[in-house]
N, C-alpha and C positions, 0 to 999 in steps of 0.2 A: 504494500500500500504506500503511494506515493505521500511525502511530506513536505510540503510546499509553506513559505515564508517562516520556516519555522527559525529564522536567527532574528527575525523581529520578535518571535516570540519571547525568546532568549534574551536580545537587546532591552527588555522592556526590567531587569533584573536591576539594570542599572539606572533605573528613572526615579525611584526612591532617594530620599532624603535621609544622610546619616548626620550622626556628628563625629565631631573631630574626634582620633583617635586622643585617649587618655593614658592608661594601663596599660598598652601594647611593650609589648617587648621588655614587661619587667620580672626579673629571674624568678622562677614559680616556685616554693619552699619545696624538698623533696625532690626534684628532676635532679638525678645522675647527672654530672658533666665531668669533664676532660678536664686537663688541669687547666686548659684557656677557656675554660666556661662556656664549650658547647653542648648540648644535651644528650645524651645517649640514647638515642631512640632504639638503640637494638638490648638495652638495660633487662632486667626482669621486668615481668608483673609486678605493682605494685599490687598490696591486697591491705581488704579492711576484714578485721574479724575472719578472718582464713579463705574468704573471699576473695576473688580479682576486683579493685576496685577499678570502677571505668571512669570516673572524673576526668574532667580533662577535656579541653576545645578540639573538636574534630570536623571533620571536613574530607567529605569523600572523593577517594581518589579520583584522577582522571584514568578514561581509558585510552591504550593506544590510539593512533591518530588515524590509522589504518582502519581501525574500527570506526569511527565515529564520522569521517568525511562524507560516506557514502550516504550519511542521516541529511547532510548538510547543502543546500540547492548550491549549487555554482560554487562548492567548498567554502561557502561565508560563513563566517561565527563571528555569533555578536556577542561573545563574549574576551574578543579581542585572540592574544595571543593564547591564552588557558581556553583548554578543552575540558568538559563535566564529563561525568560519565554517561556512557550510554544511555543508561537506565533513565536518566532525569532525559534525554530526549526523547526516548519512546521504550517505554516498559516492553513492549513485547519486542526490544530487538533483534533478539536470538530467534526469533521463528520468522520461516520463508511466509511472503507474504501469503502463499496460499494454504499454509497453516498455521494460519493466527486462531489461537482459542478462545475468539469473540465468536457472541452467539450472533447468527444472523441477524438479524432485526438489529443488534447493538452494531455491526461493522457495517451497515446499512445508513445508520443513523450519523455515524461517523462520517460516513462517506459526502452524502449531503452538508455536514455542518465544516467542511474544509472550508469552504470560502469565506464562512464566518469566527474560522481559528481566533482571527486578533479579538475580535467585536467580543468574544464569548469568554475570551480567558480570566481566569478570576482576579488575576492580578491587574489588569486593565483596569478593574472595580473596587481595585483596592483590599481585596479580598483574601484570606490565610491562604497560602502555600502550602503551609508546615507539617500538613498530614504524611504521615506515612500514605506511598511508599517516597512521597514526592519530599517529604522533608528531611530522609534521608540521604536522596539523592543530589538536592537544591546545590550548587557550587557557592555555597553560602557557610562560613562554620555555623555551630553550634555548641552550646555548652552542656557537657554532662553532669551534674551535681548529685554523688550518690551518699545515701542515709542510711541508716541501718533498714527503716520501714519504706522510705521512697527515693526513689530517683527522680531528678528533676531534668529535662532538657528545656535548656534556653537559646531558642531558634533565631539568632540573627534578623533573617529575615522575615519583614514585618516588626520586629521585635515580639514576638509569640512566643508560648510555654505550653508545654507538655509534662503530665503527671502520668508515673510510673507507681502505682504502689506495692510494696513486695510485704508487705504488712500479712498475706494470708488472707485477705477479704478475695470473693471469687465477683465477675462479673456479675452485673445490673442484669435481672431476669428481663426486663421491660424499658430500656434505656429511650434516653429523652435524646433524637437526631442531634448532631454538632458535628463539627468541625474536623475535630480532634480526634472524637470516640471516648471511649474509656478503655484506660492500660492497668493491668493487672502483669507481674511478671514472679516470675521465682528461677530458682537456680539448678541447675543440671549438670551437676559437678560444677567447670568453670566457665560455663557458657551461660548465661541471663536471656530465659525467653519469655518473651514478652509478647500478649494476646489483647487485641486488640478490635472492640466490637463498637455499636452506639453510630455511625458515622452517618452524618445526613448526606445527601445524594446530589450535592453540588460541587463536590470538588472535583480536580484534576489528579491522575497518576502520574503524570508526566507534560512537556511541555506541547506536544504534538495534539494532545486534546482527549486522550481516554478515559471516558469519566466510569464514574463508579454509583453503588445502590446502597439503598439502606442496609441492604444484607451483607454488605462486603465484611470477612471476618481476615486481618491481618495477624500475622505471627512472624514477629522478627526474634531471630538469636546473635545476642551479641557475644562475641567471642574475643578478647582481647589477649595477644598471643606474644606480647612483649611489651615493652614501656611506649613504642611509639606507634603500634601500626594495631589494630581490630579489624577483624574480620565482622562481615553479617550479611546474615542469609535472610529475606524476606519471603513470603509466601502469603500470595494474596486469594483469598479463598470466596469467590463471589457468584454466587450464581442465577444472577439476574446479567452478570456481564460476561462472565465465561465458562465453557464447555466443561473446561475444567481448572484446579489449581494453579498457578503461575508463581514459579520459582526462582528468584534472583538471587547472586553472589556478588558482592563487591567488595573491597576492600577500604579502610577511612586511616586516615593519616593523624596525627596528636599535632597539633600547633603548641608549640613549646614557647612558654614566654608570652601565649596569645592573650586574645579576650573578644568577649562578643561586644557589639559597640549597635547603639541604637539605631536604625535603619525601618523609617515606616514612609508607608506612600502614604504622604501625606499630603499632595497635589493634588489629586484627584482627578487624574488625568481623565478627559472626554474625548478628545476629540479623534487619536486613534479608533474608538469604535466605531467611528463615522467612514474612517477613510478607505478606498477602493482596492480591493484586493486584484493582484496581478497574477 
């Protein structure tokens, strides 16, 4: 399935308002360094209570370039010289177009609302990104803050937040539609997996436009396999949009020294939804 203006999609990442960087680049207590105080990102795990702790600003890898051009019309990215990964351009990239496991009616629906990609995106409206699988994938850091009962992430973009609680409460029988969902997670050995239900049926998977249903039920494990580099696997489980499961792998990198820094559209941009698609 062809993807057409999708770096203005992209482009639109950077029409937000931040502020000035504060806290950037000040030495984080704990980060292993060299004796010239650079980080040891190949270090151990760090761990709380016999646990991997995952704290810590991440930001998922890029994929190769080889991979990602052929997403991209006339090889533009507007996201300049950095490539995201795959996944934040189209979740289903690993399947041949004519085995994508959207249900008819949904690659249908799809198909017609290409010309309306820019006009529809929720960012255009100002609207959360942040949802799994998309705010995993976002080329935006984000901050881990873990507790003994909750993890917290704090999603850059937008300036959004997500709650994880590992407290032992089990999902909402009858959840109330949003944004976000509601996250429950617990541990499995040193992997943290985290199930994630509740989601209203407005948001995006990715920048290309695949939306999702109230029923969609997300399960990411996070896996943090040394001091600077986590692994996670997501699994989107929806079946108002797909035939069947959809299984991602990426990898997310530790910004050492980072920090997340306020970033909301706060312009309120119009006038792209108006304009002519080519």
């Amino acid at each position: 399935m062809p993807i057409r203006n999708i770096w203005i999609v992209i482009a639109l990442l950077g029409g937000s308002v931040c502020a000035p960087a504060q806290w950037l680049n000040y030495p984080a207590r704990g980060t292993p360094r060299t004796k010239d105080g650079k980080p040891i990102l190949s270090a151990p795990t760090p761990r709380r209570d016999g646990r991997p702790d995952l704290s810590g600003v991440w930001e998922a890898d890029r994929s190769p370039q080889n991979e990602i051009e052929h997403l991209l019309p006339e090889k533009q990215n507007g996201l300049g010289e950095d490539f995201p990964t795959k996944y934040f351009l189209d979740i289903l990239s690993d399947f041949k177009p004519e085995a994508t496991p959207l249900l008819p009616s949904v690659a249908a629906a799809l198909t017609l609302s290409r010309t309306t990609v820019r006009k529809d995106n929720p960012g255009v409206h100002c609207l959360p990104r942040g949802a799994p699988p998309m705010g995993d994938t976002i080329p935006e850091p984000f901050k881990l803050v873990q507790t003994p009962d909750l993890i917290v992430m704090l999603i850059e973009d937008g300036t959004n937040f997500r709650q994880i609680y590992t407290d032992g409460r089990k999902l909402p029988e009858d959840p109330t539609p949003s944004w976000f969902g509601y996250s429950v997670g617990k541990w499995e050995g040193d992997t943290l997996m985290v199930d994630t239900i509740g989601f209203n049926d407005r948001g995006w998977l990715d920048a290309v436009g695949h939306t999702r249903s109230e029923a969609m039920h997300v399960t990411e494990r996070f896996h943090r396999r040394d001091f600077g580099h986590m692994d996670l696997q997501v699994t989107l489980d929806d079946p108002k949009t797909f035939t069947k499961p959809v299984t991602v792998k990426f990898s997310m990198s530790l910004q050492p020294d980072g920090d997340v820094l306020e970033l909301f559209c706060s312009e309120d941009e119009k006038d792209l939804a108006h304009s002519v698609n080519k």
